[in-house]
C-alpha positions as CSV (number, residue, x, y, z in Angstrom):
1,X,-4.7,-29.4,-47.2
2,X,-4.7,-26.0,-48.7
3,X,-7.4,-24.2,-50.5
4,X,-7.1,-25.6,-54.5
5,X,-8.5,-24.2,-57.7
6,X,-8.9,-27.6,-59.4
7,X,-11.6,-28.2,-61.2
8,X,-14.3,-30.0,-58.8
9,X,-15.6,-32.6,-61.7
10,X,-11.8,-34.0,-61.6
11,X,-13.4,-35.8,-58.9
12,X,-12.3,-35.6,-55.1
13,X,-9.7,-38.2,-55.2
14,X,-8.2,-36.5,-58.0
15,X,-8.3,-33.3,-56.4
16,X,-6.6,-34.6,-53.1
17,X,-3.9,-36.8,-54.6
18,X,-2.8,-34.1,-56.4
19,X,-2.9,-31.6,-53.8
20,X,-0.9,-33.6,-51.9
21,X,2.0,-33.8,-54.8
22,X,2.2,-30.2,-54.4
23,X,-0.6,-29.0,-57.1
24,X,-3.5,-27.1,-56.4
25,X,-3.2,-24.5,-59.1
26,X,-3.6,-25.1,-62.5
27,X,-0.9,-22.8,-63.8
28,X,1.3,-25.7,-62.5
29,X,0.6,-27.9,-64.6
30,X,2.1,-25.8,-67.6
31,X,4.7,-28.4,-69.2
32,X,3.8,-30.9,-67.2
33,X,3.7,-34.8,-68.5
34,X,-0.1,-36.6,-68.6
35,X,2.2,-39.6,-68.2
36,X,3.8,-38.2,-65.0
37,X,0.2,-37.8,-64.0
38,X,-1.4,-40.9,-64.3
39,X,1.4,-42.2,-62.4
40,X,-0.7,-41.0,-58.9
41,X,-3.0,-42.6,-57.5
42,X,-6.3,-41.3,-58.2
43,X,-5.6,-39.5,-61.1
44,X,-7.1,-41.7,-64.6
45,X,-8.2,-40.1,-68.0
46,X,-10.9,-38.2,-66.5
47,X,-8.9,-35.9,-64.4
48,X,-6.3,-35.6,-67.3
49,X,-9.0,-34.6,-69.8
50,X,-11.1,-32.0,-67.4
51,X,-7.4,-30.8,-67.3
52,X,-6.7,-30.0,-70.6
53,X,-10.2,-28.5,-70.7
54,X,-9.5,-26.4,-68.2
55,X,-5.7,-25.4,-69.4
56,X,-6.1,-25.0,-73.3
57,X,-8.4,-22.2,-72.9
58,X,-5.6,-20.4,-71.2
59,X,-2.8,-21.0,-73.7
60,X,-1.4,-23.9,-70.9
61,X,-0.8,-27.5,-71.8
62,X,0.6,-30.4,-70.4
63,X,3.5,-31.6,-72.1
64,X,3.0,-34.9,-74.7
């Protein structure tokens, strides 16, 4: 797996399942649907709040 920016308190399954969807980066997630999201495995509320916490501050959001 490569190296990921993720936040670490996503949680490491969160981290992982995602990585291995293709994102490690958070500019990815620009657009992208919560719903499409917490369709992985591993990937709940949590990781799509610590998300948002982590995108917002850099004018990125996940799409509603």
């Amino acid at each position: 797996m490569s190296e990921s920016e993720l936040p670490a308190s996503m949680g490491k399954v969160a981290r992982r399942e995602l990585a291995l969807h293709g994102w490690t980066r958070l500019d990815q997630f620009d657009g992208v649907s919560a719903k499409e999201l917490l369709a992985i495995h591993g990937v709940g509320p949590k990781a799509i709040r610590i998300l948002r916490e982590h995108l917002e501050p850099e004018g990125r959001y996940l799409a509603p």
